[in-house]
C-alpha positions in Angstrom: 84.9 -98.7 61.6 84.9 -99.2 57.9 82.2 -100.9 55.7 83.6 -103.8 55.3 84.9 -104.5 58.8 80.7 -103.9 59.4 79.9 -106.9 57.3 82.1 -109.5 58.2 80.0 -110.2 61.9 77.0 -109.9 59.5 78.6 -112.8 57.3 78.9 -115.0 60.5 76.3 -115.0 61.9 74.1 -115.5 58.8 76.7 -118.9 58.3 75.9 -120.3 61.4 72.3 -120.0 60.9 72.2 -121.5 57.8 74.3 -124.3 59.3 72.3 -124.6 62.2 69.3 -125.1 59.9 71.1 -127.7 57.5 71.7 -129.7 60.6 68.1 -129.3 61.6 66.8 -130.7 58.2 69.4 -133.5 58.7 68.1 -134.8 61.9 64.4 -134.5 60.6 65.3 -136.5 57.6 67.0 -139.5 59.7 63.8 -139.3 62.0 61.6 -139.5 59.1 63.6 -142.1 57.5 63.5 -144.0 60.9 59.6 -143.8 61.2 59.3 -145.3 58.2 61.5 -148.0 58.7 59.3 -148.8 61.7 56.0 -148.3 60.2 53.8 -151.7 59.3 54.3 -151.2 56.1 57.8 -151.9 56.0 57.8 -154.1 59.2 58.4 -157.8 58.9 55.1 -159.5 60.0 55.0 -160.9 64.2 55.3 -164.0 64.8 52.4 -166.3 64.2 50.4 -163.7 62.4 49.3 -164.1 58.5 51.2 -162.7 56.2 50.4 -162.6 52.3 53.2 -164.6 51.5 52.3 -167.4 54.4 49.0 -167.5 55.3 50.1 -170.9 57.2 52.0 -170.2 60.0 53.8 -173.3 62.3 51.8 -175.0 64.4 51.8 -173.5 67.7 54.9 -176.0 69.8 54.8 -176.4 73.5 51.9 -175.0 74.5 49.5 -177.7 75.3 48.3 -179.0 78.2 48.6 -182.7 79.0 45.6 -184.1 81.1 45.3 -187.6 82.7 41.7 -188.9 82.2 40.4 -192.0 83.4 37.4 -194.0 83.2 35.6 -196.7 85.4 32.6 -198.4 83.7 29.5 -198.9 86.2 27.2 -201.2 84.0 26.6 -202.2 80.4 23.0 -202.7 79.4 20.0 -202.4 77.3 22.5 -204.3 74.4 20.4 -204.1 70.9 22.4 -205.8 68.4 19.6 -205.0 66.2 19.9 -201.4 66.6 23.5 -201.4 66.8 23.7 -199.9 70.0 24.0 -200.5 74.1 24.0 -198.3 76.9 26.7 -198.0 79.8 26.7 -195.9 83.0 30.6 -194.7 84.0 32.8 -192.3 85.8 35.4 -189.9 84.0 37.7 -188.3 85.6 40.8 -186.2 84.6 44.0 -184.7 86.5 45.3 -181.5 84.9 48.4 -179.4 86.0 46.1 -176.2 85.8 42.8 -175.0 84.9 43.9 -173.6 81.6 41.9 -176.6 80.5 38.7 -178.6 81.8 38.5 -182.1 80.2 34.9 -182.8 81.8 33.2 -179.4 79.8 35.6 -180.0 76.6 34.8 -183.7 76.3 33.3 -185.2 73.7 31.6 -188.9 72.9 32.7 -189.5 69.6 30.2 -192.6 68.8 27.4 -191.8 71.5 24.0 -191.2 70.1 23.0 -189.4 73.1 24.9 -188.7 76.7 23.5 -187.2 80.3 26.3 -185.5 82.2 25.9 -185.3 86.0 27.5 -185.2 89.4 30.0 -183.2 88.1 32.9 -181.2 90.8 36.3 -180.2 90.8 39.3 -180.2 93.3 42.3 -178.5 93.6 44.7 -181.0 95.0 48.7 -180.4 95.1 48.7 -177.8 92.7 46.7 -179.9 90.1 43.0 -179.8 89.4 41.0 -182.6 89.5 37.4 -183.0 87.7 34.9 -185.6 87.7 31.3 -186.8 86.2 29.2 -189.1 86.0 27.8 -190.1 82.1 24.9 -192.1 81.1 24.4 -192.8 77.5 23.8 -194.7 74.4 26.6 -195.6 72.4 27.2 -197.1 69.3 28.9 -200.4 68.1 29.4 -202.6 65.0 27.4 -205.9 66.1 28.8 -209.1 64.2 26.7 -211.9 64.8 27.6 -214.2 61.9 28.8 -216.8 64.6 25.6 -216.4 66.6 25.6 -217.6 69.8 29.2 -218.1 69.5 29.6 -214.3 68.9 32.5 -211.7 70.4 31.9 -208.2 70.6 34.0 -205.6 71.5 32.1 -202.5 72.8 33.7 -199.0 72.3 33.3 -195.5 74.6 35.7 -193.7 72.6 36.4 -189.7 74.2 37.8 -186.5 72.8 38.9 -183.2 73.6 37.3 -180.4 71.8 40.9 -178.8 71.0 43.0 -180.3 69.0 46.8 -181.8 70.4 48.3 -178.3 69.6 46.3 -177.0 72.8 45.1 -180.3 74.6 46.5 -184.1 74.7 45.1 -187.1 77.1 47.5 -189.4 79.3 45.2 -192.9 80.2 44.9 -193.1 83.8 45.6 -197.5 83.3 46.3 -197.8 87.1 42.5 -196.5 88.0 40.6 -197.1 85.2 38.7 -200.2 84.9 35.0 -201.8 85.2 32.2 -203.4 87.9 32.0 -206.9 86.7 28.5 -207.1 88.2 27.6 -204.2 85.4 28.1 -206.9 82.8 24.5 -208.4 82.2 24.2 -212.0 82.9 24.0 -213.4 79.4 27.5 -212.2 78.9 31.2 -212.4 79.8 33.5 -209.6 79.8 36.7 -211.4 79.4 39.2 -207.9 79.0 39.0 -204.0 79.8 41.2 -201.7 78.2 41.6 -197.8 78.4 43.8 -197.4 75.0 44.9 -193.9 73.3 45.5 -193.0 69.7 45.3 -190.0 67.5 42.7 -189.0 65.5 43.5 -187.1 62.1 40.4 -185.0 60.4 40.7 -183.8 57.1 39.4 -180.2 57.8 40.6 -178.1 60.6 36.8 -177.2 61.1 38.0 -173.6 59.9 40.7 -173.0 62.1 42.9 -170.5 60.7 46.4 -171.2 63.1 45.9 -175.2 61.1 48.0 -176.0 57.6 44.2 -176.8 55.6 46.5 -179.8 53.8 47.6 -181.5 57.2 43.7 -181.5 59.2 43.7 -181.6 62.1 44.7 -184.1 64.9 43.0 -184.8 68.4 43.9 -187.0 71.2 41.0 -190.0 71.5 41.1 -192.6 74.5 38.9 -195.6 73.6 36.9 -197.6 77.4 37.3 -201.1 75.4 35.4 -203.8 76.9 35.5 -207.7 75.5 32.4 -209.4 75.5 31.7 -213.1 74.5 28.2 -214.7 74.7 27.1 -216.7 77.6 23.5 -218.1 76.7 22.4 -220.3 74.3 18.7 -220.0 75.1 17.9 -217.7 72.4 19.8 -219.9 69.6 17.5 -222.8 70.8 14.4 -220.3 70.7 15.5 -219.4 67.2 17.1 -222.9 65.4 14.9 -225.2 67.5 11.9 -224.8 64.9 14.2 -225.7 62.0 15.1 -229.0 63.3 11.3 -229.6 64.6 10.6 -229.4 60.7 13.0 -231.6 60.0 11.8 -234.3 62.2 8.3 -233.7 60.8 10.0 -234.0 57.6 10.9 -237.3 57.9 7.5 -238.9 59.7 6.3 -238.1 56.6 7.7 -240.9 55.0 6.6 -243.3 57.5 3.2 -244.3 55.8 4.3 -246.0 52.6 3.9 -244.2 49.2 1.4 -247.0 48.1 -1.7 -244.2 46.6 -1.6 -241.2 45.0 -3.8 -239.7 48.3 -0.4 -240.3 50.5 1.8 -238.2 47.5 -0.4 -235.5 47.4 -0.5 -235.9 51.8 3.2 -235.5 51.4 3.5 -232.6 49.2 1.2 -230.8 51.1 3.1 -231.4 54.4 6.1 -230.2 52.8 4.7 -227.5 51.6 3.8 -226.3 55.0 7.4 -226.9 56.5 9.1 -225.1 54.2 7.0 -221.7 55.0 7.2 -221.9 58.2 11.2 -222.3 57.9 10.8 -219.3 55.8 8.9 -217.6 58.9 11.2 -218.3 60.9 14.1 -217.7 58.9 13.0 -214.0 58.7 12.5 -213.9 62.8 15.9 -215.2 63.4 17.0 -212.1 61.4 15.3 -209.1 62.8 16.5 -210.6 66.5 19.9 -210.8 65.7 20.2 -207.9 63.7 21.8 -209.4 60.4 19.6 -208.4 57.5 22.6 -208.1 55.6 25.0 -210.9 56.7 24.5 -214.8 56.7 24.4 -215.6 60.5 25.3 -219.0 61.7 21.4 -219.1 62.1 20.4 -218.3 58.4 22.7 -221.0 57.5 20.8 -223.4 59.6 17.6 -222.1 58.0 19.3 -222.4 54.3 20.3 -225.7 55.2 16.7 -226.7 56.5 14.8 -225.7 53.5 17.8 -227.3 51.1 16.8 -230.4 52.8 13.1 -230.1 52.6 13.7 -229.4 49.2 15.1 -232.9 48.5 12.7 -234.6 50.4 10.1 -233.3 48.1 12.1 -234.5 45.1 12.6 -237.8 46.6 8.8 -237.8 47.1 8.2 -237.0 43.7 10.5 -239.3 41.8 9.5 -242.1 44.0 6.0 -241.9 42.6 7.0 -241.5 39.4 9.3 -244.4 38.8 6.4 -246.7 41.1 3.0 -245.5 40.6 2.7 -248.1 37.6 3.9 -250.7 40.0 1.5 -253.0 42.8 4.7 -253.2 45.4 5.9 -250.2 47.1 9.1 -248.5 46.4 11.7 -250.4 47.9 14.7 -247.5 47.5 12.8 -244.5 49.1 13.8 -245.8 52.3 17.8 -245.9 51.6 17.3 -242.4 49.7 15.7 -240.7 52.5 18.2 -241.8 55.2 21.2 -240.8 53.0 19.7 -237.2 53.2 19.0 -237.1 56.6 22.8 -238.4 57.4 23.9 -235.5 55.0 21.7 -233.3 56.4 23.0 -233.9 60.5 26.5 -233.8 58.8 26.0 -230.5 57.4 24.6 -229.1 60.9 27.2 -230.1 62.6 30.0 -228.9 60.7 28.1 -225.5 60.6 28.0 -225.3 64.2 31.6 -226.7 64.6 32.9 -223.6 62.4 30.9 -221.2 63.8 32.4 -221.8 67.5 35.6 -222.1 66.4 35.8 -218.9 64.5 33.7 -217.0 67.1 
């Protein structure tokens, strides 16, 4: 065998070993190539994760849990209008499809100053849980006693969930819900019960990072609405009576006739006397309504009283004036003072007659 006869199986099988490596560096490059494609890096970012260039995602669709909650009031009591507060016993209660959520531990009282939670238990009943508790609490209301005792109130229990309507959303149980009408103290009338829903819109998400920051966040609130008018008028008689006593005493005044300069002087001091204790009074009324800001039917009243005492003392003073260099007695006092006191019972009742018809 010559030489080159030798070389030629030589030649071969170095060719297929140098092919046999190019195709080996081949497939290592596509594999490389691939795990690269597939690294983080170059991934595009999962579905409701952060990413640089939105670190918004959606809200999160379908994936709350819809809960019907209902709510029967025991009693209302301990009402401070002064304080701006009452106190209610009542039962809540919620249906939910699952347990995924528990409406009783994620519930919150979104005007009470303070709440008791208690007889609290759960039952699973056709596939659906079912929670319940009792709550006793204080709770906060805007009082608006301007038409005192004609006044209308409208007291709130208004509940949330702690998640926002992305994870959890209320269905008012209206069918169940409702309220003892012997919880309603005596004084008082509840003349409607409503269990209402609305939404709530925060502006924070409270740090949640799954929330747009521009948009807040929204909550599910259902509001226990009880109508309330006044029943009583005991306390308005307790409160206006001594205006009106002053008034009467305002006029015996002028019964003795304005014949010395001991009977003016008699007068003035009188006067003087009704008109602080109107201003004593005035200030009681106040602090037992709980107006110190607002003019109550009441204040009116008192206004009106010392308005009136007021004149009388200026009818009392120009009286003497125009007749104390005179031997006969004043013969207009008379006719002046009875004009005031007309305007004066006019006055009061067109204050009242307002004040019940707006109330």
């Amino acid at each position: 065998m010559t030489l080159a006869a030798r070389g030629r199986p030589e030649a071969t099988r170095v060719g297929r070993r140098a092919w046999r490596l190019s195709v080996v560096l081949r497939l290592a490059a596509v594999a490389l190539f691939a795990g690269l494609w597939a690294s983080p890096a170059f991934a595009a970012p999962a579905p409701g994760r952060p990413h640089p260039a939105n670190l918004t995602p959606a809200p999160r669709a379908g994936s709350w849990v819809t809960c019907t909650v209902g709510s029967y009031v025991l009693s209302v009591h301990d009402i401070r209008p002064a304080a701006g507060s009452f106190r209610a016993d009542l039962w809540v209660w919620s249906v939910c499809p699952d347990r995924r959520q528990d409406p009783m531990k994620l519930m919150e009282f979104t005007n009470a100053n303070e709440i008791t939670k208690s007889l609290t238990g759960s039952e699973a009943t056709a596939g659906r849980s079912y929670t319940y508790m009792k709550v006793t609490g204080s709770f906060r209301v805007d009082w608006d006693t301007r038409s005192f005792p004609f006044d209308r109130h409208r007291l709130v229990i208004a509940m949330e969930p702690n998640d926002d309507i992305h994870d959890s959303r209320y269905r008012p149980d209206h069918e169940n819900s409702s309220y003892a009408p012997d919880g309603i103290p005596g004084e008082w009338n509840a003349t409607s019960f409503r269990l209402t829903k609305s939404r709530h819109t925060y502006r924070t998400t409270f740090g949640d990072p799954a929330l747009d920051p521009h948009h807040g966040s929204t909550y599910d609130r259902l509001e226990a609405r009880i109508d309330l008018a006044r029943a009583e008028y005991n306390s308005f008689v307790k409160l206006a009576g001594p205006v009106y006593v002053a008034a009467l005493i305002t006029l015996m005044v002028f019964i003795p006739a304005l014949d010395c300069v001991e009977v003016m002087l008699g007068r003035l001091g009188l006067l003087g006397a009704v008109l602080f204790a109107i201003v004593l009074n005035m200030q009681q009324s106040s602090a037992t309504t709980g107006s110190e800001t607002a003019l109550t039917l009441t204040d009116k009243i008192h206004v009106l009283g010392l308005v009136f005492t007021l004149v009388m003392i200026g009818i009392n003073v120009m009286t003497w004036t125009t007749s104390r260099h005179s031997d006969e007695a004043p013969d207009g006092e008379r006719r002046w003072v009875i004009t005031a006191a007309v305007v004066y019972a006019v006055g009061n009742l067109a204050l009242i007659t307002c004040a019940a018809m707006s109330g």
